[in-house]
VEXDREN-2710 file (C-alpha; in Angstrom, 1 decimal):
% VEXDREN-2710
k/r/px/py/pz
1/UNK/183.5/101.3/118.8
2/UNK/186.0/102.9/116.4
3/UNK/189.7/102.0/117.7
4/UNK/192.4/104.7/117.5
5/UNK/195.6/103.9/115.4
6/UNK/198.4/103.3/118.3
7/UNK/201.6/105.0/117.9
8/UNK/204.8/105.4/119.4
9/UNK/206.2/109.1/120.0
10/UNK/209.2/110.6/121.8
11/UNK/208.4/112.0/125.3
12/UNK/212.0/113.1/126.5
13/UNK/215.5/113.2/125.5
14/UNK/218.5/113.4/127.9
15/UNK/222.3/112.7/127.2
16/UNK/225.4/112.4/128.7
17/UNK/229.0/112.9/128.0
18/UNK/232.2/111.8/130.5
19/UNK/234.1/114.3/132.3
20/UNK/237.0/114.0/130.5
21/UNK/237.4/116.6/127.5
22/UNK/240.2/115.6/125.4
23/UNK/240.7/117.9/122.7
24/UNK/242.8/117.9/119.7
25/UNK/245.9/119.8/120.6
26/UNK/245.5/117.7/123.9
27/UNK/245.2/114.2/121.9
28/UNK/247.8/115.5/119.8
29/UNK/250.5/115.9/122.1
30/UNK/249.9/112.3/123.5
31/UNK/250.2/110.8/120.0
32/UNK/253.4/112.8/119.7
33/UNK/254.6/110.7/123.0
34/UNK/254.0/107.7/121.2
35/UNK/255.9/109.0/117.6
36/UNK/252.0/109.5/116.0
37/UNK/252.5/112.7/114.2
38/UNK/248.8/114.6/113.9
39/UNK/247.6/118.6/114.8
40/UNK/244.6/120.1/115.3
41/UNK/244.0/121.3/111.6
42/UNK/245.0/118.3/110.2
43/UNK/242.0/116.5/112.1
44/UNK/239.5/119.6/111.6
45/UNK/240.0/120.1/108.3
46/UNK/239.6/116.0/107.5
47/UNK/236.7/115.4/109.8
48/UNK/235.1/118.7/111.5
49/UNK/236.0/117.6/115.2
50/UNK/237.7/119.9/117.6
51/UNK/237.5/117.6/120.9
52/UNK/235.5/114.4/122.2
53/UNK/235.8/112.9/125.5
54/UNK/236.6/109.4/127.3
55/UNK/235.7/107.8/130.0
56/UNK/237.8/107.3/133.2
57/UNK/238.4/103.5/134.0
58/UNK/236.3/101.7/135.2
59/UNK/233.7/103.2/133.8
60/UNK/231.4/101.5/131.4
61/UNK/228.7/102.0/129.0
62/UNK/225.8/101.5/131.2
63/UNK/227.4/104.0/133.1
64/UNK/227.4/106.8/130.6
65/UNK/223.8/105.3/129.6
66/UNK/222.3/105.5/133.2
67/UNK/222.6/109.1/133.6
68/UNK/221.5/110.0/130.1
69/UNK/217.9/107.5/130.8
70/UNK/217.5/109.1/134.0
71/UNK/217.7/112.8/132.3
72/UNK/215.4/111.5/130.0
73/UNK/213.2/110.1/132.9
74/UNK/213.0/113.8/134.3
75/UNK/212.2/115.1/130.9
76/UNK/209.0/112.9/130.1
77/UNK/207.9/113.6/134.0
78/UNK/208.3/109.6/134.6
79/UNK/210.1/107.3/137.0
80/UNK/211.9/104.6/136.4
81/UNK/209.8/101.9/137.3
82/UNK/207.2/103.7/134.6
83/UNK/209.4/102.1/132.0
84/UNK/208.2/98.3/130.0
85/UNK/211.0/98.6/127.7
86/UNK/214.5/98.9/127.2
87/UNK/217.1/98.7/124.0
88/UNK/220.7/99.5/124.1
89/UNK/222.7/100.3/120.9
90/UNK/226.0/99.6/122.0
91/UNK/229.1/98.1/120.2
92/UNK/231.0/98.3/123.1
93/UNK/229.2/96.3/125.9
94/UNK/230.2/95.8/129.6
95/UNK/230.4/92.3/128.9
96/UNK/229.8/89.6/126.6
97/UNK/226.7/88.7/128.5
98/UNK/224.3/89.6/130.3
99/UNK/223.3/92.6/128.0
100/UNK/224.1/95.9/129.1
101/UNK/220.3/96.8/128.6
102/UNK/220.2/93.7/131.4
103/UNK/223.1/95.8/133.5
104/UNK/221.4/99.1/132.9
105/UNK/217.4/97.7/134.1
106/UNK/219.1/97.0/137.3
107/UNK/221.4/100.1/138.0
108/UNK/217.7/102.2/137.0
109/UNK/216.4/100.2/140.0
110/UNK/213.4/98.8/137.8
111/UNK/212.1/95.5/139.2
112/UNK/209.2/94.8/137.0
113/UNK/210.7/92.2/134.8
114/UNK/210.3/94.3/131.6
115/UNK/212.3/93.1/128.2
116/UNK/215.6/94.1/128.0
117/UNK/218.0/93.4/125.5
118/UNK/220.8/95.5/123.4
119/UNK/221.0/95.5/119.2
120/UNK/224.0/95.8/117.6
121/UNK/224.3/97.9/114.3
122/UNK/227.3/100.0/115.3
123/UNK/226.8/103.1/114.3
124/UNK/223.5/102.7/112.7
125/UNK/222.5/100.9/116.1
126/UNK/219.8/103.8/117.4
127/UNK/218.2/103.6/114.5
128/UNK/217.6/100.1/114.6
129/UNK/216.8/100.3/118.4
130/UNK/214.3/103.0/117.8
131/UNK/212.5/101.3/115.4
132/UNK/212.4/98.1/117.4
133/UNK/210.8/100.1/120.2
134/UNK/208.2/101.8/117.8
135/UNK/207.0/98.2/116.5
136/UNK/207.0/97.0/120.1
137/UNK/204.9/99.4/120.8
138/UNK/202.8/99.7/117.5
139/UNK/202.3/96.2/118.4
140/UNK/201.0/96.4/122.2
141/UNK/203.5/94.7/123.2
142/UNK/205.2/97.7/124.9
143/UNK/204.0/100.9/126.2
144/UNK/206.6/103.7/127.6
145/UNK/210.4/102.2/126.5
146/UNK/213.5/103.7/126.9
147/UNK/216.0/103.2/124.1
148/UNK/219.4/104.3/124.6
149/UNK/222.9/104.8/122.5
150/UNK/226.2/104.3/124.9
151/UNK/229.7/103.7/124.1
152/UNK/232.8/103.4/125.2
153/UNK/234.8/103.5/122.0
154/UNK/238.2/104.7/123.5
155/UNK/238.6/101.2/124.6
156/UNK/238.3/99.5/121.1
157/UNK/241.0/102.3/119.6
158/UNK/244.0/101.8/118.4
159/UNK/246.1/104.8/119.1
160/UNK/248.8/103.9/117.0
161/UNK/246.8/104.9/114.2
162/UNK/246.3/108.5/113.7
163/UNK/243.4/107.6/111.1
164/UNK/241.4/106.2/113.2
165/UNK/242.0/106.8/117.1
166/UNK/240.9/110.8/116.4
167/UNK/237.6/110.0/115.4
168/UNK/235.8/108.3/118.2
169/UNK/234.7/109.2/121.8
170/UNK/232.3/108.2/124.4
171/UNK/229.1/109.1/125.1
172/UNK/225.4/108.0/125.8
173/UNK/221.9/109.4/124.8
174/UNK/218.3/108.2/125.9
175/UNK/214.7/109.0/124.5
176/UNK/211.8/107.8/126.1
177/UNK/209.1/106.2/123.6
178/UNK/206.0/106.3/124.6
179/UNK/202.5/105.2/123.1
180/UNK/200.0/107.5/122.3
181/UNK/197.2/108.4/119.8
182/UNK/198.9/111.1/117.7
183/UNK/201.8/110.3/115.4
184/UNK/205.3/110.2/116.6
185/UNK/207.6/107.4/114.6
186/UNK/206.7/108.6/111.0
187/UNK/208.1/105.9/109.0
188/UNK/211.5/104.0/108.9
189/UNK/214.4/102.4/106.6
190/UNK/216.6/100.0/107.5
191/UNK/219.4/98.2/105.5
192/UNK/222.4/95.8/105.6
193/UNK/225.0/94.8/103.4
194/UNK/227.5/92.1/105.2
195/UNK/230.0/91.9/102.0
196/UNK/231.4/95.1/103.3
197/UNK/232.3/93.6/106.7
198/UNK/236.2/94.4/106.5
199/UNK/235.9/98.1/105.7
200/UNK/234.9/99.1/109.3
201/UNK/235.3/96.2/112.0
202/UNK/236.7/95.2/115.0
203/UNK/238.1/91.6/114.0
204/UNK/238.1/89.7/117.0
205/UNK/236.5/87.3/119.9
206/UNK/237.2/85.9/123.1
207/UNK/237.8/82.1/123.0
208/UNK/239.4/79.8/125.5
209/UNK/240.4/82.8/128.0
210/UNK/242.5/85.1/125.0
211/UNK/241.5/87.3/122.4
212/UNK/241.8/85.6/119.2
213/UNK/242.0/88.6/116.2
214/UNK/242.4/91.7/117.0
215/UNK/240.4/93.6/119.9
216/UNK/241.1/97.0/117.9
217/UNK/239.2/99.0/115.6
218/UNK/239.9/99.0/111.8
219/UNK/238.7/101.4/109.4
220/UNK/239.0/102.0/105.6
221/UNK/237.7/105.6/105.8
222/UNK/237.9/106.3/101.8
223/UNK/235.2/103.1/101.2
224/UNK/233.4/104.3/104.6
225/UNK/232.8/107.7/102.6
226/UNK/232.3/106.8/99.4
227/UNK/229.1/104.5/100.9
228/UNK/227.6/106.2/103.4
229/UNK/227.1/109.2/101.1
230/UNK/224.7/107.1/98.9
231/UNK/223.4/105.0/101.0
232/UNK/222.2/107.5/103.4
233/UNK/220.7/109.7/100.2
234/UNK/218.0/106.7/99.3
235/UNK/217.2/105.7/103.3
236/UNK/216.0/109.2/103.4
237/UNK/214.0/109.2/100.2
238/UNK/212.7/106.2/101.0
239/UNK/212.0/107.1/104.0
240/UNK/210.3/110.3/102.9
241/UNK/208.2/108.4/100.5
242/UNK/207.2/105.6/103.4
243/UNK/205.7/108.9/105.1
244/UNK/204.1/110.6/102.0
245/UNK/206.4/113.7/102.6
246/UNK/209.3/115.4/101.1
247/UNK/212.6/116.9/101.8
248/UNK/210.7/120.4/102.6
249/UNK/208.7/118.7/104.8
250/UNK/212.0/118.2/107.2
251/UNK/212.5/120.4/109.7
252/UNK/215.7/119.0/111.1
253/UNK/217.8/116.8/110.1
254/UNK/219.8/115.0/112.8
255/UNK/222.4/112.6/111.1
256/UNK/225.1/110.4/112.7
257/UNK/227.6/112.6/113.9
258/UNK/231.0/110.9/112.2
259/UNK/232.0/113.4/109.7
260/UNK/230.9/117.0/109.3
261/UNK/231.3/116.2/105.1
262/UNK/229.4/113.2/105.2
263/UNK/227.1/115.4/106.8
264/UNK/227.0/118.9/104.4
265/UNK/227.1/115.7/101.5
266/UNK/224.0/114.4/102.5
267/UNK/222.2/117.6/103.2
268/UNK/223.2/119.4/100.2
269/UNK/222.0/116.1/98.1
270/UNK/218.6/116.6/99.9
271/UNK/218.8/120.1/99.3
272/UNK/218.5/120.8/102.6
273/UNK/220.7/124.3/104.0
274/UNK/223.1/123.3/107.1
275/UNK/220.7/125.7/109.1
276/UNK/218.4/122.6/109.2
277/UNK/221.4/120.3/110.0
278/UNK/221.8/119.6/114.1
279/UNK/225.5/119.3/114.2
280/UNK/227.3/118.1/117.5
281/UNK/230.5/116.4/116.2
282/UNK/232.9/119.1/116.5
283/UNK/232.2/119.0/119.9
284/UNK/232.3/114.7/121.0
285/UNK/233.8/113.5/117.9
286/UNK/232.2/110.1/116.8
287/UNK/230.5/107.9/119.5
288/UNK/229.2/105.2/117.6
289/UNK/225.4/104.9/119.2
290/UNK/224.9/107.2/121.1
291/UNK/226.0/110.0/118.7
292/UNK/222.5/110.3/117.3
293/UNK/220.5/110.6/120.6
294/UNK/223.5/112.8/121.6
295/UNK/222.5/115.1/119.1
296/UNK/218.8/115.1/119.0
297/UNK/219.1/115.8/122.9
298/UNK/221.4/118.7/122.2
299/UNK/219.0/120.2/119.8
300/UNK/215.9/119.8/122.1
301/UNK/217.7/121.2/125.1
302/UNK/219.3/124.0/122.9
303/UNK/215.6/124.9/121.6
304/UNK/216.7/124.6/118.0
305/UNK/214.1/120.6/118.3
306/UNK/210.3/122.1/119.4
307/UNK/207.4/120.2/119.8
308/UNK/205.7/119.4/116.3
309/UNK/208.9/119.8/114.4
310/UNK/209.1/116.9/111.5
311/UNK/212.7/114.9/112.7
312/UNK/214.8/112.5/110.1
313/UNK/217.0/110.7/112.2
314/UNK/219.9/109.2/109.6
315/UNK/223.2/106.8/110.4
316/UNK/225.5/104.6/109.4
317/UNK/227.6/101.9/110.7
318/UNK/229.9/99.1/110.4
319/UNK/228.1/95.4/109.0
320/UNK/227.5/97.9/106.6
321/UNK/224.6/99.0/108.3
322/UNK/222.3/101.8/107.2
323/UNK/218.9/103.7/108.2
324/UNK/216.8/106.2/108.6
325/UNK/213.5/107.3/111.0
326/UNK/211.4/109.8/110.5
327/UNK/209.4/111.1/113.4
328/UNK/207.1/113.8/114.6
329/UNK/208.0/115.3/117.9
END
């Protein structure tokens, strides 16, 4: 009896975003309240966002991340208690421990005992998740797993910095990953490089009942830049290569949404036109894990993503974590 090869492929997408639209001539005038001077073309023409949104207190990232797995329930025609699996990306938990995946399992209403746990790769953190769940799965471990992105960066800002507290939103996106005999998960690329710790951190911990460091968000967004844009080049070559394809072979790309010209960078050095480029940032600003599943979920939903369609999934993150999946939808 010949076996078939197992693989792992995406089933459904959902996403969500809070209520709360804040956009850039509304952020502005806050900052102005505070003696932050910034506008809305300053911020456009520096990063490509024109709003994001926050979420209302109390409200944390298993929150944001419920809604989007239950969209993404309804879109792979499962229930909850379907579900064997669950990663969260998050870099903004809703506590030290349990894990938010721990929180999330039990607001879903799943009681089966699955594995739960979160990964932490900031910005890169879907990608690691994803590939987590496709060697799970590979590996028989797993067989339908939801991995989600959620954050709640507005917490972690500091909005005395214009540089920074622009940037960043919150937001949550969910795929479901499910085994199956064709190919889904393609190939992968992950990478980490820790001597660039400082340039994009949040440099403190709890100890003895106080923050020790800083609970804020620094970023050095010229060395942020200046790596990403080569790094995220060679994950996707080798990415390509793991696969045996090329950069024609890509229908869409759908990058980390952080920077719409660390996006055009990217696709221009792998010659692919911003036609092919899903591109949500303008409209959420950066949120960290979830911005990836954001977007693919946008581009499915939009009918941009169809079934068939060759995906590279590409982001970057503080650590300095980098990566890249490629994937068959």
């Amino acid at each position: 009896m010949t076996l078939h090869p197992r693989y792992a492929r995406i089933t459904g997408t959902g996403s969500y975003l809070p209520p709360r639209h804040v956009t850039n001539h509304a952020l502005a005038a806050e900052l102005a309240e505070r003696g932050i001077e910034t506008s809305h073309e300053w911020i456009v023409e520096r990063t490509g966002i024109h709003a994001r949104h926050f979420a209302d207190p109390g409200v944390n990232s298993s929150d944001l991340g419920l809604q989007a797995c239950q969209q993404a329930l309804q879109a792979a025609g499962l229930q909850a208690q379907d579900i064997d699996l669950i990663i969260v990306a998050t870099s903004t938990p809703d506590m030290v421990f349990p894990s938010t995946a721990a929180i999330l399992q039990h607001k879903l209403g799943i009681t089966n005992g699955c594995p739960v746990f979160d990964v932490q790769a900031v910005c890169s953190g879907f990608v690691y998740a994803l590939t987590v769940a496709d060697a799970m799965i590979r590996a028989g471990t797993a067989r339908r797993a939801l991995v989600v992105g959620a954050e709640v960066f507005s917490r972690i800002l500091n909005f005395e910095d214009r540089t920074t507290c622009v940037l960043f939103g919150d937001g949550a996106g969910a795929v479901v990953l499910e085994a199956s005999d064709e190919p889904g998960i393609l190939a992968s690329d992950l990478h980490a490089d820790g001597s660039h710790v400082g340039i994009l951190c949040v440099p403190g911990h709890v100890s003895g009942g106080k923050v020790l460091g800083s609970p804020l968000l620094t970023m050095d967004g010229q060395a942020v830049f200046k790596l990403a844009v080569g790094v995220l080049e060679k994950a996707a070559r080798a990415t390509l290569d793991k696969a045996g394809l090329q950069e024609q072979d890509i229908d869409w790309l759908v990058p980390h949404q952080a920077n719409i010209r660390i996006m055009q960078s990217t696709a221009r050095k792998l010659r692919l036109p911003m036609e092919k480029v899903i591109v949500t940032v303008q409209d959420h600003g950066n949120t960290s894990a979830a911005s990836i599943p954001l977007a693919l979920d946008h581009g499915v939903r939009s009918g941009q993503v169809q079934k068939g369609q060759t995906v590279l999934l590409e982001g970057v993150g503080g650590g300095f974590t980098w990566g890249a999946v490629l994937l068959k939808m």
